[in-house]
C-alpha positions, 0 to 999 in steps of 0.5 A: 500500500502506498499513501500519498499526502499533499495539502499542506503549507502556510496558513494564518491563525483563524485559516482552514486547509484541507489535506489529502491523503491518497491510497494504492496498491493492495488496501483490500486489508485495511481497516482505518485510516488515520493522521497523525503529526509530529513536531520537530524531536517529538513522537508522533500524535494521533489526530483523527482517524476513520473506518474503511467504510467512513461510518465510524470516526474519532478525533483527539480532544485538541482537534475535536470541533475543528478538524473533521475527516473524510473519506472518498471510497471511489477515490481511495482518498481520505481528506483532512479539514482543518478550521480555526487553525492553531499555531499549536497546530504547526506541524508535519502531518503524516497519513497512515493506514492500518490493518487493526483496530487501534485508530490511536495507537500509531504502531499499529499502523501498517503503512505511512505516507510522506508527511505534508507540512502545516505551518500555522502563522499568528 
């Protein structure tokens, strides 16, 4: 499985970007998609994650309300939309796939895309 992300770049406190994250290859197996990110010396931290049917979603509580995920099945794509946009919420944010069910738990995760920056200016 490949993933394929892009959306990111600079936007200013108050903005809203939409991510992309595009799946190929065998994802017959995969069970939820997620993102995650990751500031510069620390772990990565899960974001919002969806089922591989879109019925069932989750979100951290620093997201919730502002973030919302998505997922087109005919397109094998999985969109991020982030309102109210944060400084805090600067960071490089990766897509992943999994074949288990732990939407939060990033070793889990079979597959990761390349990361994409978001840079959230004051």
């Amino acid at each position: 499985v490949q993933l394929q992300a892009s959306g990111g770049g600079l936007v200013q406190a108050g903005g809203s970007l939409r991510l992309s994250c595009a799946a190929s290859g065998r994802t017959f197996n995969i069970k939820i998609m997620g993102w995650f990110r990751q500031d510069p010396g620390k772990e990565r931290v899960f974001v919002t994650a969806i089922t591989r049917s879109g019925t069932r979603t989750w979100y951290s509580d620093s997201v919730k309300g502002r973030f919302t995920i998505s997922r087109d099945s005919a397109r094998n794509t999985v969109y991020l939309q982030m309102n109210s946009l944060k400084p805090d919420d600067t960071a490089v944010y990766y897509c992943a796939a999994s074949s288990n069910w732990l939407p939060s738990n990033a070793p889990s995760y079979d597959y990761w895309g390349q990361g994409t920056l978001v840079t959230v200016s004051q």
